[in-house]
C-alpha positions in Angstrom: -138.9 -8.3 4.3 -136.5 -11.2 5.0 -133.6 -11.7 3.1 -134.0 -14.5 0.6 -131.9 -17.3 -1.1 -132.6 -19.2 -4.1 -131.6 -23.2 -4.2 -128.2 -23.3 -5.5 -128.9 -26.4 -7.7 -131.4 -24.1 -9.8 -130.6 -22.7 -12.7 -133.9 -21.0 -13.2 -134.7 -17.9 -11.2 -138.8 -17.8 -12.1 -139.8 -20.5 -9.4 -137.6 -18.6 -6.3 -139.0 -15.0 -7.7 -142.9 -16.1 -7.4 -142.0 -17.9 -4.1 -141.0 -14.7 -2.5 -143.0 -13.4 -0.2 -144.8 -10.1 -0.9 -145.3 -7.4 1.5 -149.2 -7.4 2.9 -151.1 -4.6 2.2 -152.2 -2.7 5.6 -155.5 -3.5 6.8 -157.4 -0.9 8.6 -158.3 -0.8 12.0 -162.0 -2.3 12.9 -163.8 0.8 14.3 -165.4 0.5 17.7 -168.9 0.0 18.1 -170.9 1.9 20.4 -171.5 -0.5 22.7 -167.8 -0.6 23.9 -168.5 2.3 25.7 -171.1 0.4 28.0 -170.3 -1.6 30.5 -171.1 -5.3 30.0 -169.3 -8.5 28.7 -170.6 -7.4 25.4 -168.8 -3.8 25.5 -165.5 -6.0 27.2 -165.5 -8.6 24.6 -165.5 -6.1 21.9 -162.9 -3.6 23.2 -160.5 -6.6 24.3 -160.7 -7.8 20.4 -160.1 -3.9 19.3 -157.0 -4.0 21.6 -156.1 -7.4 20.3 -156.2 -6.2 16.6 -154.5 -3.0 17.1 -151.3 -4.5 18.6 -151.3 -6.8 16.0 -151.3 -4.2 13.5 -148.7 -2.2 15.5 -146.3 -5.3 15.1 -146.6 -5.4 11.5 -145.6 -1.6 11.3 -142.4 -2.3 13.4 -141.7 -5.4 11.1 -141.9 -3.4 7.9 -140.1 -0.5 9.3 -137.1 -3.1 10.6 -137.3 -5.0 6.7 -137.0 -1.1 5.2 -134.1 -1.1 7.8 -131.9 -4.0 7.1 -132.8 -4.0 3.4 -133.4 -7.1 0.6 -130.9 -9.6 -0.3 -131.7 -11.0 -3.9 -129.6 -14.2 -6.1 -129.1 -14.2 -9.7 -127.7 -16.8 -11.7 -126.1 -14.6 -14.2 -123.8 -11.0 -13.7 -126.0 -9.5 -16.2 -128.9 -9.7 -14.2 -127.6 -8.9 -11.0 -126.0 -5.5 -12.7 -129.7 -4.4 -13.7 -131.0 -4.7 -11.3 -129.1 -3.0 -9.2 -129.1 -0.1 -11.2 -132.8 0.1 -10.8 -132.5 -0.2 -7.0 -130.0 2.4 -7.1 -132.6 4.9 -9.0 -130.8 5.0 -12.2 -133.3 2.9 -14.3 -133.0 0.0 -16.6 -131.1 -0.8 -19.7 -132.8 -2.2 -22.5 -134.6 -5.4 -22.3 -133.2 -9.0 -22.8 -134.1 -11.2 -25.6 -136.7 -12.8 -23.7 -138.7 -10.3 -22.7 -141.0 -11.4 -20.3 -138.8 -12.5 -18.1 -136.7 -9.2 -18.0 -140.0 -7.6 -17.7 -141.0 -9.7 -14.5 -137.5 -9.3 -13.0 -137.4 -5.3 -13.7 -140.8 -5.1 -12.1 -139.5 -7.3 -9.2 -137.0 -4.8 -8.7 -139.1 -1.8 -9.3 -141.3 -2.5 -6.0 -138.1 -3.2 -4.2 -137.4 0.2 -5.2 -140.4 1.8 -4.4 -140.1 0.2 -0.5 -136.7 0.6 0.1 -135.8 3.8 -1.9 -132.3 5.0 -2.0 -130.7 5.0 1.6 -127.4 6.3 1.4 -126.4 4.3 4.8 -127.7 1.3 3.3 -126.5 1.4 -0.3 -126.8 -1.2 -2.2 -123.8 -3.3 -3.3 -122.7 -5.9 -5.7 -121.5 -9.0 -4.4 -120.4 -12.7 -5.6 -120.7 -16.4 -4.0 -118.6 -18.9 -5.6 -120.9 -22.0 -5.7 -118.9 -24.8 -7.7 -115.4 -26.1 -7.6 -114.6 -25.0 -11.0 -115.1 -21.6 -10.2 -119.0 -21.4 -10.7 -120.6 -18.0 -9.4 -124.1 -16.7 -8.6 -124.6 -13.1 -7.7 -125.7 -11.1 -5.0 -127.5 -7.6 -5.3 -128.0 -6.3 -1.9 -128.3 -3.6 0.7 -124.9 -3.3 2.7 -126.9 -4.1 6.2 -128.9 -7.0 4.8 -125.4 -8.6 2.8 -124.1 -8.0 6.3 -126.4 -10.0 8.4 -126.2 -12.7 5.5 -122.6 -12.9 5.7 -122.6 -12.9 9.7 -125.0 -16.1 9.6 -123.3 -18.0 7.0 -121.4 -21.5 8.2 -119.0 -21.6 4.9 -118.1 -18.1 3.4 -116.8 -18.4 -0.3 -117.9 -14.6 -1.0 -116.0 -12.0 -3.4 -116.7 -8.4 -4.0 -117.4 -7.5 -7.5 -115.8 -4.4 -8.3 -118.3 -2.3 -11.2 -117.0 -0.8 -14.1 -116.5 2.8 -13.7 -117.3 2.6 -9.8 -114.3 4.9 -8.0 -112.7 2.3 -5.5 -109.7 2.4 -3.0 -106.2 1.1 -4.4 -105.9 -2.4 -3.7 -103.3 -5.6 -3.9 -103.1 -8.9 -5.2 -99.6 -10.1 -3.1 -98.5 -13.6 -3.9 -95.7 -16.0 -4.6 -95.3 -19.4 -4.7 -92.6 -20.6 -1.6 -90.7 -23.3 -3.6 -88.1 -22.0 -5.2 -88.2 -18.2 -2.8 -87.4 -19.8 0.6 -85.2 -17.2 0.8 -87.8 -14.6 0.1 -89.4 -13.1 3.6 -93.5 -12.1 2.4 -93.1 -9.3 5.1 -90.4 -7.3 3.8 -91.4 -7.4 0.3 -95.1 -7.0 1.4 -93.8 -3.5 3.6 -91.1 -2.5 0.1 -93.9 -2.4 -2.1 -96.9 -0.6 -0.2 -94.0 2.3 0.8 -93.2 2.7 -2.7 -96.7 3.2 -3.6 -97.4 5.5 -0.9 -94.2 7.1 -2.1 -95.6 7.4 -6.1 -99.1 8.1 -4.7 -98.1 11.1 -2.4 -95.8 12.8 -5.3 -98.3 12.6 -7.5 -101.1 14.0 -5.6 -100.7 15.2 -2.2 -98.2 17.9 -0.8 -95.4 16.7 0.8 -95.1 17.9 4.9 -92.7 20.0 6.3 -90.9 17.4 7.5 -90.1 15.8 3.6 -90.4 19.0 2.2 -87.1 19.7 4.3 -85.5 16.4 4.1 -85.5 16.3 0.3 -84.2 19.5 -0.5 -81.2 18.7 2.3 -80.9 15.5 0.4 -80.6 16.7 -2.9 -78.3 19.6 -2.4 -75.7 17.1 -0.3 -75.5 14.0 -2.9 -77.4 11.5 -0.8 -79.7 10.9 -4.0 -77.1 9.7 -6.4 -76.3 7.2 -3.2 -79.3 5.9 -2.9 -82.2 6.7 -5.3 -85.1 5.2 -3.3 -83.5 7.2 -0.1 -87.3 8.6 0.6 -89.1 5.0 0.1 -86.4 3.5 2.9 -87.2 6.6 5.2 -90.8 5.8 5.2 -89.8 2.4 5.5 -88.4 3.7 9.1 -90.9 6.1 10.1 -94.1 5.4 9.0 -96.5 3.9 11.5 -94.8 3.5 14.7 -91.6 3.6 14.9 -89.1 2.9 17.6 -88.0 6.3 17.5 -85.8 6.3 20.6 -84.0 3.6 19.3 -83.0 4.7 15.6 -81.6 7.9 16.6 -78.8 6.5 18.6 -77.6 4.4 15.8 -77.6 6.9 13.6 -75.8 9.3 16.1 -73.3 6.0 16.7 -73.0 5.0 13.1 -72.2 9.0 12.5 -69.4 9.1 15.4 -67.5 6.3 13.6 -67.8 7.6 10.0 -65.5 9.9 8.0 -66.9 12.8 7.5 -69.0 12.1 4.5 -71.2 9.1 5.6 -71.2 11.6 8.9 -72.8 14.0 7.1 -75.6 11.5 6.4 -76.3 9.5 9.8 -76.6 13.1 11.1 -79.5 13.8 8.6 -81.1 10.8 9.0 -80.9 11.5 13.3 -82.3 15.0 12.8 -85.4 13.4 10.8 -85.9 10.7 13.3 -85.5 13.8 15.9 -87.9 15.7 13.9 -90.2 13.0 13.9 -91.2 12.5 17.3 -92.9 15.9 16.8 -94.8 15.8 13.4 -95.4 13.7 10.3 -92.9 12.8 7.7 -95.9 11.4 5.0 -98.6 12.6 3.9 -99.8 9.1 3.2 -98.7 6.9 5.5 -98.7 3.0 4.4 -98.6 1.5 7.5 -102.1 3.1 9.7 -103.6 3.6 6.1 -103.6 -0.1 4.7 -105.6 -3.0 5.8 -104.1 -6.1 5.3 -105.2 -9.6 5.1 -103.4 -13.0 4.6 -104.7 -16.5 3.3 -100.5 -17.5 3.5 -99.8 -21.3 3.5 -97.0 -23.7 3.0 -96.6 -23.9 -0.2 -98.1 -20.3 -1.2 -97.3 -16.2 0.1 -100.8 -15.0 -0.3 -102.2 -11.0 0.4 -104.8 -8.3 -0.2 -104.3 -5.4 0.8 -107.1 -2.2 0.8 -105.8 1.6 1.1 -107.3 4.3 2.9 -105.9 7.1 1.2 -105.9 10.9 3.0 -109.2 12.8 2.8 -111.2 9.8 1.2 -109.8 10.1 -2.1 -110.4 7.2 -4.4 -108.9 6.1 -8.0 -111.1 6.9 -10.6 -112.0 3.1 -11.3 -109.9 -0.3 -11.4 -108.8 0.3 -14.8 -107.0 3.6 -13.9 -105.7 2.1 -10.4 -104.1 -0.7 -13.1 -102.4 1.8 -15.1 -100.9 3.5 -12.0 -99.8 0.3 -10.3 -98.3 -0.8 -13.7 -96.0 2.4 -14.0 -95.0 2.5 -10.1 -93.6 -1.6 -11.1 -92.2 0.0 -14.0 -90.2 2.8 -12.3 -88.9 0.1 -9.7 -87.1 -2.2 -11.0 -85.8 -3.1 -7.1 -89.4 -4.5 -6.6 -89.1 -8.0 -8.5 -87.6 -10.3 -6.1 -89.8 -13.5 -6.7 -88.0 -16.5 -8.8 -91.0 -17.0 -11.6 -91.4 -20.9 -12.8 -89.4 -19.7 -15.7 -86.3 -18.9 -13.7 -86.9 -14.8 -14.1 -87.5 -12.1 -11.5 -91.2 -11.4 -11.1 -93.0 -8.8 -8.7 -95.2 -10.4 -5.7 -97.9 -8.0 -7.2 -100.5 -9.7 -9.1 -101.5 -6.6 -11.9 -104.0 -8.9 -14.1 -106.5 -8.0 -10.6 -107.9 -4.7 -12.5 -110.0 -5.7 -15.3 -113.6 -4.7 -16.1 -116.2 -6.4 -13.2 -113.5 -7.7 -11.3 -114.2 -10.2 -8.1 -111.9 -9.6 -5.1 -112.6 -12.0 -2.0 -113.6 -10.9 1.0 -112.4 -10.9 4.8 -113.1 -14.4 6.1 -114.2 -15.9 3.0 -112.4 -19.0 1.2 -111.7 -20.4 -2.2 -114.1 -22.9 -2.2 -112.2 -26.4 -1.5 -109.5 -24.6 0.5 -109.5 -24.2 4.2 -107.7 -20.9 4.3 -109.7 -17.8 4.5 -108.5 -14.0 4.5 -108.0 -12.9 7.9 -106.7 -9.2 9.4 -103.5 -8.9 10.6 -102.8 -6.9 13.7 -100.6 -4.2 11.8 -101.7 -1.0 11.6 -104.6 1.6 12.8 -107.2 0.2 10.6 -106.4 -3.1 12.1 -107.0 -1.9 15.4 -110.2 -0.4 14.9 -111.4 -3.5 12.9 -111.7 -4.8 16.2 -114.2 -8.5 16.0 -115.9 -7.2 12.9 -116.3 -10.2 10.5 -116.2 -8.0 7.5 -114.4 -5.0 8.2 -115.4 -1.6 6.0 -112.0 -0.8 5.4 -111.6 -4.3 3.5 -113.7 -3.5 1.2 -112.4 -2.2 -2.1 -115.4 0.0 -2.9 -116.4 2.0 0.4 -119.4 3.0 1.4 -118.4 6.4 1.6 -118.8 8.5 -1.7 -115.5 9.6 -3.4 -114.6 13.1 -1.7 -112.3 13.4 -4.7 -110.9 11.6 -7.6 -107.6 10.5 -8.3 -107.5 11.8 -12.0 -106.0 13.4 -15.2 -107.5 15.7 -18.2 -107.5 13.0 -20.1 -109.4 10.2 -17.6 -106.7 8.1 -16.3 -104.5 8.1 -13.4 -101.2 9.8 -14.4 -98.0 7.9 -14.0 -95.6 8.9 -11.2 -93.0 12.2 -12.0 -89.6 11.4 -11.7 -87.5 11.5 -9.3 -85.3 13.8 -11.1 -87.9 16.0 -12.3 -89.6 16.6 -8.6 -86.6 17.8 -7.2 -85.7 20.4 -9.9 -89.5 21.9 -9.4 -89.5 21.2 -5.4 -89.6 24.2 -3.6 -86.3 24.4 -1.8 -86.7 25.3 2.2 -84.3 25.5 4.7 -82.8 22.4 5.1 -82.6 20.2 8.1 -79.8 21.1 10.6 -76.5 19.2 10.4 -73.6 19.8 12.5 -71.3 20.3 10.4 -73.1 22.2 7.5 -71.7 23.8 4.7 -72.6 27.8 5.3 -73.4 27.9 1.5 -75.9 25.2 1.6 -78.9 27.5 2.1 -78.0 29.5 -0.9 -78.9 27.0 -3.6 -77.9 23.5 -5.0 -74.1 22.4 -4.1 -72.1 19.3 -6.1 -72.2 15.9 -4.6 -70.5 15.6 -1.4 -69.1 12.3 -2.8 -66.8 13.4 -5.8 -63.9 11.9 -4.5 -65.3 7.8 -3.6 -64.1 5.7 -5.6 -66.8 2.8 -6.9 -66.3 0.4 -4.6 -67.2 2.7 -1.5 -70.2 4.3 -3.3 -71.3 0.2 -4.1 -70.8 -0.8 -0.4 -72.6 2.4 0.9 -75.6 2.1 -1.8 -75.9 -1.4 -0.6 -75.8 0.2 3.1 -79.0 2.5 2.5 -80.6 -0.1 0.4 -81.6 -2.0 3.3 -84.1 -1.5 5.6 -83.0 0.6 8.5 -83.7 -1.9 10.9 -81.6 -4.1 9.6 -78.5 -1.5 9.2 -76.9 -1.5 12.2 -76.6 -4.4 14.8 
């Protein structure tokens, strides 16, 4: 069965519905007469037709089995409809009737032979999708199987799609990152783009992965020598460093220059940071890592910083739904204050996060699709593992903020919502306390328990310059 599309200028679903073609019933194969098995132009004749018929036949079977393989593609003017029936196509029934019953009837029992041909393929799911038809923000909507959306999308000259992201449906996290360029010229997208996703990989992990070694060991070193009350986000800046791929061979040297040079304090913590950059070369220092883990995608122009970003988390966990994702975006911008950098129209600091992206039904636009009247779609950018094995695809899987893949667990608490993220100060007084990392000049009591803050003795204006040292990214630090 071939995808179908309904005239866009229609408001009325009935005339496309009974124009759709229906699936021919099989006719059966003519028997063969007796005389086919004489010779003669009359036995010839008659087996030639047979032959004739039969591939004929043959070719419908393929074309039925290729429509059951790609799936249907069916419009609906209003969400409503669209969400029916593709409850109905998923197996899970129908809700009750619309006021005007015959036509919910026709359109249920539409989707019921749909149904009944396709059945539930979990390779082929079906999904929920949007097209934005009108400049004023106008939408029809899309119930299809993943492979026939696909082949839509692939042949379509103008893309103005969006994703529509169901109530209660488990989904990846995912960004809204924007700012308008007048009045933040000063403002690089980049940076605040990388400061936010390592902070939410930071508030993600402590909430529901176990840290590696490699943390496990750097925190509690941390910890018992001060470097927390130097710099609070010391762990969000390290991932800021490591994650992805780091230019390993060039970091430790810095730190191993910058610790030559230092009194013995600020020695004390160039060393750590060489012996995790050391460390690192060998094994992982995240357990979610938001560099290979996030897709990004950029519409950027002139006059406008604009983002979405889709996270692969470890072991194909997902949040439980938009609505919780929300809640646990809301709290990580709540716990870090260091995060709103963009001038707002009012003259006050804003986040590049846009939070109001996690209501009920939401649409999120897809990979190479734009707003209709603008010329900029959503494209990948090279950064990243899931960037790499995007490869030419025009609508990457990993964009998508529902996958195809079911949940192998959910992010959740007793009570149905995404927790907020511990505390900094409460994680380290329950953290398991291993050996910390080797220094050279370690304290011989440091492996007995939790010492005072190396840093008694600073007065405030070397604490401020030093937190304004390891506030920076890394990179940056030393020229």
């Amino acid at each position: 069965m071939q995808s179908q599309r309904r005239d866009e200028s229609s408001d009325d679903d009935e005339a496309w519905r009974v124009a759709k073609p229906k699936i021919k019933s099989a006719k059966k194969r003519t028997p063969l007469q007796r005389e086919t098995f004489y010779e003669g132009a009359h036995g010839d004749a008659a087996l030639a037709a047979w032959r004739e018929e039969s591939a004929a036949l043959e070719a419908r079977v393929e074309e039925a089995r290729a429509a059951r393989a790609l799936g249907s593609a069916t419009i609906f003017a209003k969400q409503a409809w669209a969400l029916e029936v593709a409850d109905i196509l998923a197996g899970r029934g129908a809700p009750e009737a619309f006021a005007d019953d015959r036509e919910g009837f026709a359109r249920r029992s539409a989707a019921r032979a749909d149904y009944a041909f396709y059945g539930v393929d979990a390779g082929n799911p079906v999904r929920l999708w949007a097209e934005e038809i009108g400049s004023e923000g106008q939408r029809r909507y899309v119930v299809a199987h993943d492979h026939a959306f696909r082949d839509l999308y692939d042949r379509s000259d103008a893309r103005h799609y969006y994703e529509l992201i169901r109530e209660a449906t488990p989904c990846r996290a995912y960004f809204d990152l924007e700012f308008a360029v007048a009045g933040n010229e000063a403002l690089d997208g980049d940076d605040a783009t990388r400061a936010w996703l390592a902070t939410f990989a930071d508030a993600v992990e402590k909430a529901f992965y176990a840290p590696t070694q490699l943390f496990r060991e750097h925190a509690a070193a941390a910890d018992a020598l001060g470097f927390y009350d130097l710099c609070p986000d010391l762990d969000v800046q390290l991932r800021l460093e490591l994650d992805g791929s780091p230019d390993l061979d060039a970091a430790i040297p810095r730190f191993e220059a910058a610790a030559a040079a230092a009194d013995a304090d600020e020695a004390a913590l160039y060393e750590h940071l060489a012996g995790v950059c050391r460390r690192r070369r060998g094994e992982p220092f995240s357990a979610v890592d938001h560099v290979d883990g996030v897709l990004q995608l950029d519409a950027s122009t002139d006059s406008k910083f604009s983002r979405h970003c889709t996270f692969a988390l470890p072991d194909g966990a997902l949040f439980a739904d938009a609505v919780a994702l929300g809640g646990f975006v809301r709290g990580v911008l709540a716990a870090s204050p260091k995060l709103r950098v963009v001038r707002g129209s009012d003259g006050g600091l804003e986040t590049i996060v846009d939070a109001s992206v996690y209501s009920r039904n939401r649409l999120f636009r897809l990979c190479g699709s734009t707003k209709r009247g603008k010329q900029r779609p959503l494209v990948v950018l090279p950064r990243g593992a899931l960037a790499a094995n995007a490869g030419d695809d025009v609508l990457p899987e990993a964009s998508l903020v529902v996958p195809l893949a079911p949940a192998a667990r959910l992010l959740l608490a007793r009570d149905g919502e995404a927790p907020p993220p511990e505390p900094a100060d409460a994680r380290r007084r329950s953290a398991p306390q291993p050996r910390p990392l080797p220094l050279r000049e370690r304290p011989s009591v440091l492996a007995e328990g939790r010492l005072p803050s190396r840093f008694p003795g600073r007065t405030r204006e070397r604490n401020s310059q030093l937190q304004r040292l390891l506030s920076r990214p890394f990179s940056t630090r030393f020229g």
